[in-house]
N, C-alpha and C positions, 0 to 999 in steps of 0.2 A: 555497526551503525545501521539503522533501518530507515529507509527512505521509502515513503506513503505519495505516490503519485496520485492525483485526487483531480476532482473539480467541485466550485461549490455547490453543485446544483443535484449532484449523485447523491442520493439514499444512503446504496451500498456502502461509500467511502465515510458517510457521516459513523454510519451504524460502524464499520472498521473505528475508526479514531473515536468513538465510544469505549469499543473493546478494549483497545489496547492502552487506554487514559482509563479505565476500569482495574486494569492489572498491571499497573503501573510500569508503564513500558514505555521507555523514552521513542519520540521519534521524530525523524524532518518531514514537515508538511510539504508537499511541492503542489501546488496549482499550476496540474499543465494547461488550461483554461487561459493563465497568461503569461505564464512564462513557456515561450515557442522553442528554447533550446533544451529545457526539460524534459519538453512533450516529444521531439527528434529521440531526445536520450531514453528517454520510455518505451519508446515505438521500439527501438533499436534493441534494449534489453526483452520486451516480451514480446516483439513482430505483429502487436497488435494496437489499435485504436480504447479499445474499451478502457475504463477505470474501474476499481482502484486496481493499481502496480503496487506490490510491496515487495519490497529487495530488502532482503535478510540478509548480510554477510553473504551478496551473491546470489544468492537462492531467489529467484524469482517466483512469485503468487501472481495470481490472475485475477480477479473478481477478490471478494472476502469467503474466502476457503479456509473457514474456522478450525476444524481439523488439521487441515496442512500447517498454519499459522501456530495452531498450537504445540506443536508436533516441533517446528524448527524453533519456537522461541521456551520447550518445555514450560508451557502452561497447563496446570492440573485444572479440569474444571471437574 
């Protein structure tokens, strides 16, 4: 499962959920913007404030790190 920690107000996380709705690639949208036990569960997986978080089976991404992304969900571009 891939979970896409976001707000709606980020660039980065639009242009993510572009990407990945482009290569059809399921995912759960989480707006830590308002959901506050998300945003704890965010912090807690990558020790940071910033958006977007993407947890790949585990694997934590920081920002939209299009190679690493691509790389854990084998996407050819």
């Amino acid at each position: 499962m891939i979970k896409v920690y976001s707000t709606p107000s980020c660039p980065y996380c639009v242009t993510l959920k572009v990407f990945l709705k482009q290569h059809n690639i399921e995912f759960e949208d989480i707006d830590v913007s308002q959901d506050k036990k998300a945003r704890e569960e965010m912090v807690k997986k990558s020790g940071q404030m910033g958006v977007p978080v993407v947890d790949i089976d585990g694997e934590i991404v920081v920002g939209f790190d299009r190679e690493k992304i691509c790389k854990l969900l084998n996407i050819k571009e």
